[in-house]
N, C-alpha and C positions, 0 to 999 in steps of 0.2 A: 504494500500500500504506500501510497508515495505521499508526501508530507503534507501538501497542498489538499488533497482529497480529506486527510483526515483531518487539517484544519478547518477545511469545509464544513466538512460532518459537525466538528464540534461546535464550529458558528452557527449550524442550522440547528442544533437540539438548544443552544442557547437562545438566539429568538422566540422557539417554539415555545422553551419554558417561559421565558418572558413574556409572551404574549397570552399564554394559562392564566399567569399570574393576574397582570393588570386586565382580562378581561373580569378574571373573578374579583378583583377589589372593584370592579366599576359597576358589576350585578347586585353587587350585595346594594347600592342606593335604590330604591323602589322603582323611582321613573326611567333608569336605566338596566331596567331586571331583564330586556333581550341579549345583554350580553353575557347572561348564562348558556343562549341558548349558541352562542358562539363557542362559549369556554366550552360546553361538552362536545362540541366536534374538533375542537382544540387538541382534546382529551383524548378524544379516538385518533386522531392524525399521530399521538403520540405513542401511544399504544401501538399502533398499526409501523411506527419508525422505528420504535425499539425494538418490536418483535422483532421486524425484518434481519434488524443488524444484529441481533443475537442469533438468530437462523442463517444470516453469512458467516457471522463468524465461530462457529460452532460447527457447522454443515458446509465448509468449502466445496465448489464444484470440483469432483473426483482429478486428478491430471489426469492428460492421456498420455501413455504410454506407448512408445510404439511397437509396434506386433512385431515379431522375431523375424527373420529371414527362412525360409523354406528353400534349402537348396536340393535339386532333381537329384535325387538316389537313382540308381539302377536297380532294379527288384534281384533278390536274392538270389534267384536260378541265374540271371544273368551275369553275374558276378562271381560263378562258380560255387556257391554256397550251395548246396541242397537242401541243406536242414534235417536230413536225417543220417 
């Protein structure tokens, strides 16, 4: 992960949480009680970021490996073998 990405990351869950916060100090006054209805999909966006990044980094995509080389044998009678 290269440094820029995860400084990303960390500015993006910092906004997110900032933005949790002050929408719920600004619900709690009556006349501004829809920004509850902001803070619970705030809520879910966060849920839904942390899962993910606990599921990449827990559950990396497998590497691929590359398949072996199969080089052309001669069948065994050919080769003088019998096998009995």
């Amino acid at each position: 992960m290269s440094r820029t990405a995860a400084a990303r990351r960390r500015r993006n869950l910092t906004n997110l949480a900032i933005f949790i916060i002050v929408t719920f100090l600004l619900g709690v006054f009556p006349p501004l009680r829809f920004f509850l209805w902001l803070n619970l999909v705030a809520d879910a966006a966060l849920i839904l970021y942390l899962g993910l990044a606990l599921y990449l980094a827990i559950w990396p995509p497998p590497e691929r490996e590359p398949m072996p080389m199969v080089h052309d044998m001669p069948p065994a009678a050919a080769a003088g073998d019998s096998g009995f």
